[in-house]
C-alpha positions as CSV (number, residue, x, y, z in Angstrom):
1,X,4.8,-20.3,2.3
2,X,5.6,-17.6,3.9
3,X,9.4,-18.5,5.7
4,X,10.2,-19.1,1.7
5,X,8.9,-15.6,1.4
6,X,11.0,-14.2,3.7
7,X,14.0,-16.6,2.4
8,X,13.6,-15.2,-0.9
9,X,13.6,-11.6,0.0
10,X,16.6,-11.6,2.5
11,X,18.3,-13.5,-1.1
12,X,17.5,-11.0,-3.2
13,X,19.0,-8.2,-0.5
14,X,22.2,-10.1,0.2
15,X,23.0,-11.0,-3.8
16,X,26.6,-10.0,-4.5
17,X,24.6,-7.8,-7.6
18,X,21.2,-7.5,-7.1
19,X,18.3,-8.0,-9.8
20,X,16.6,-5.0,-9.5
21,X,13.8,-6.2,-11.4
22,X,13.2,-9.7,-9.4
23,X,13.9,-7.4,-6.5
24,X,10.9,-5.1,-7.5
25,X,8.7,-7.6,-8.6
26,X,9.0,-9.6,-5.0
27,X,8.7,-6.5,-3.3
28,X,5.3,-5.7,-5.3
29,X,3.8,-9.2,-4.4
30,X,4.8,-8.2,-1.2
31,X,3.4,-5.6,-0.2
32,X,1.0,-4.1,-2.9
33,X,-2.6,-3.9,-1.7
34,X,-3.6,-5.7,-5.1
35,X,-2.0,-9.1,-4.5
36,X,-1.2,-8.5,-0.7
37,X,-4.3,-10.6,-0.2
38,X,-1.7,-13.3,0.2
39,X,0.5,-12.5,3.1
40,X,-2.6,-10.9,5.0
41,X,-4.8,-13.6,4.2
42,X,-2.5,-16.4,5.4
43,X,-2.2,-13.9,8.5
44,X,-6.1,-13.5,8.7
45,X,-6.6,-17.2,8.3
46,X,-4.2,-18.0,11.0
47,X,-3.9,-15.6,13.4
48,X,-7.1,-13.8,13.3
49,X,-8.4,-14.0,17.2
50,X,-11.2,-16.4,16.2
51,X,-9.0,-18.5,14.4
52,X,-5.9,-18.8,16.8
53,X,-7.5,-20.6,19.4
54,X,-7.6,-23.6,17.0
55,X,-3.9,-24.2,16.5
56,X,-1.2,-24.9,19.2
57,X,0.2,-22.0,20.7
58,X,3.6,-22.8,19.9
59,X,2.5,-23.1,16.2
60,X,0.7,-19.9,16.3
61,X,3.7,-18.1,17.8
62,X,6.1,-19.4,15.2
63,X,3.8,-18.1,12.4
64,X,3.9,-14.6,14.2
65,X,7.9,-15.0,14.5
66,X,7.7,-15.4,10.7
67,X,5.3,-12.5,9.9
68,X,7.9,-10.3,12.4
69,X,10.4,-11.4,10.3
70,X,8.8,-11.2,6.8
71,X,7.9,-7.2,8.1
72,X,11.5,-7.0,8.4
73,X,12.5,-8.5,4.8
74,X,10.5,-6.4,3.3
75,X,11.7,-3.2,5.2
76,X,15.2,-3.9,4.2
77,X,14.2,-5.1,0.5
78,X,12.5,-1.4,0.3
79,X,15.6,0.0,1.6
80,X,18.2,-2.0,-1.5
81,X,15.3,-0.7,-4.0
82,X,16.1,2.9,-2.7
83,X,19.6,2.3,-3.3
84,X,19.6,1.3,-6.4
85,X,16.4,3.2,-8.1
86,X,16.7,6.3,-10.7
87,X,15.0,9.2,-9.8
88,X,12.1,8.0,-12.3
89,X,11.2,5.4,-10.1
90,X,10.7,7.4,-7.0
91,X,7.0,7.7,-7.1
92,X,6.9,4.5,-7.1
93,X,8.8,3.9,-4.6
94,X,6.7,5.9,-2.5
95,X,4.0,3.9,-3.2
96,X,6.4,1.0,-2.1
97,X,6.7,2.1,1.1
98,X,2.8,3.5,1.8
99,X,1.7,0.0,1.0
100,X,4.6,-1.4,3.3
101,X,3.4,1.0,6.1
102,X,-0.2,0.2,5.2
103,X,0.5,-3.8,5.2
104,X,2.4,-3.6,8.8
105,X,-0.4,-1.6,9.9
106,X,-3.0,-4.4,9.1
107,X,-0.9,-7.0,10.5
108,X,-0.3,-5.4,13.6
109,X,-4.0,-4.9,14.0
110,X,-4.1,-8.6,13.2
111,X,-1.6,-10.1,15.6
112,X,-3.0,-7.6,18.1
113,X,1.1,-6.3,18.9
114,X,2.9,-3.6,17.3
115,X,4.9,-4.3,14.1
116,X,6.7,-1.3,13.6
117,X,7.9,-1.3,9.9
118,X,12.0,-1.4,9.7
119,X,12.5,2.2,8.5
120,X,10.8,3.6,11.6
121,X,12.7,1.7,13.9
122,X,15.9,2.9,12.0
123,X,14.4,6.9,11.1
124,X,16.3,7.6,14.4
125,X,19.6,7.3,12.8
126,X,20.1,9.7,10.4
127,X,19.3,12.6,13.0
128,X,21.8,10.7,15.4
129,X,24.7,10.8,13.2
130,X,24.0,14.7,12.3
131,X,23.8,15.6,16.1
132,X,27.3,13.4,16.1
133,X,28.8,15.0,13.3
134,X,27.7,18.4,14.9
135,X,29.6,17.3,18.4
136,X,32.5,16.0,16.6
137,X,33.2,18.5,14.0
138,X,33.0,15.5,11.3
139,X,32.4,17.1,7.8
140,X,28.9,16.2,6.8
141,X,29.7,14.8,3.8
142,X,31.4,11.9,5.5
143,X,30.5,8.1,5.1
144,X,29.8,6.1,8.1
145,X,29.4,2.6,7.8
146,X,28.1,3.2,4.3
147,X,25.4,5.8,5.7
148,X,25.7,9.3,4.2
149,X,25.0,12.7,6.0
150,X,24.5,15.1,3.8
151,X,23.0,17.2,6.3
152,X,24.3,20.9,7.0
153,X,26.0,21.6,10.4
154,X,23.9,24.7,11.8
């Protein structure tokens, strides 16, 4: 159940064109507190402390592996929605990404190991390419690798 999560997320992301709307919608079952009782139920169910010492390790550590990786899809489906939203939507978006933060959070405490969500591990990035840009006398304006810095050079 949830590997075809995952599959259907990183689909959605990697579509040619991408359906906003399926996009949003499997981003909301995602990681909306309402119907999040899915992914951190299975996780409860399953990984829960009491509950792991029933199952073979190697079986418990593959269900982690796909929560890591179901973390992950939904980091980067958050980041296509940001792409692609209006300014009308980014409320909601915001909400997006507090319930994403909030659903890591719980899982974390869950799997008893730190999930970072994906736009902390990549929140780094923009501040490297400004300090770069800086050095290198780059305009900030410029496009790297499809990342803008729109940053002004102090």
């Amino acid at each position: 159940e949830m590997s075809k999560k995952v599959a259907e997320l990183r689909q959605l992301c990697s579509s040619a064109e991408v359906d906003m709307i399926k996009l949003q919608l499997k981003l909301q079952g995602s990681v909306s507190v309402q119907v999040n009782a899915g992914p951190l139920a299975y996780a409860r169910a399953f990984l829960d402390d009491t509950n792991t010492k029933r199952y073979p390790d190697n079986k418990v550590k593959l269900l982690k592996e796909v929560f890591r990786q179901f973390v992950e899809a939904c980091g980067q489906a958050l980041a296509v929605n940001e792409r692609l939203i209006k300014e009308d939507q980014l409320e909601y978006q915001e909400e997006m990404k507090a319930n994403y933060r909030e659903m890591a959070k719980e899982l974390s405490d869950i799997m008893r190991e730190q999930i970072c969500p994906l736009e902390e591990k990549t929140s780094v990035l923009p501040n490297s390419l400004h300090i770069f840009n800086a050095i290198s006398g780059t305009p900030t304006s410029t496009v790297v690798q499809g990342l803008t810095s729109s940053s002004s050079v102090v």
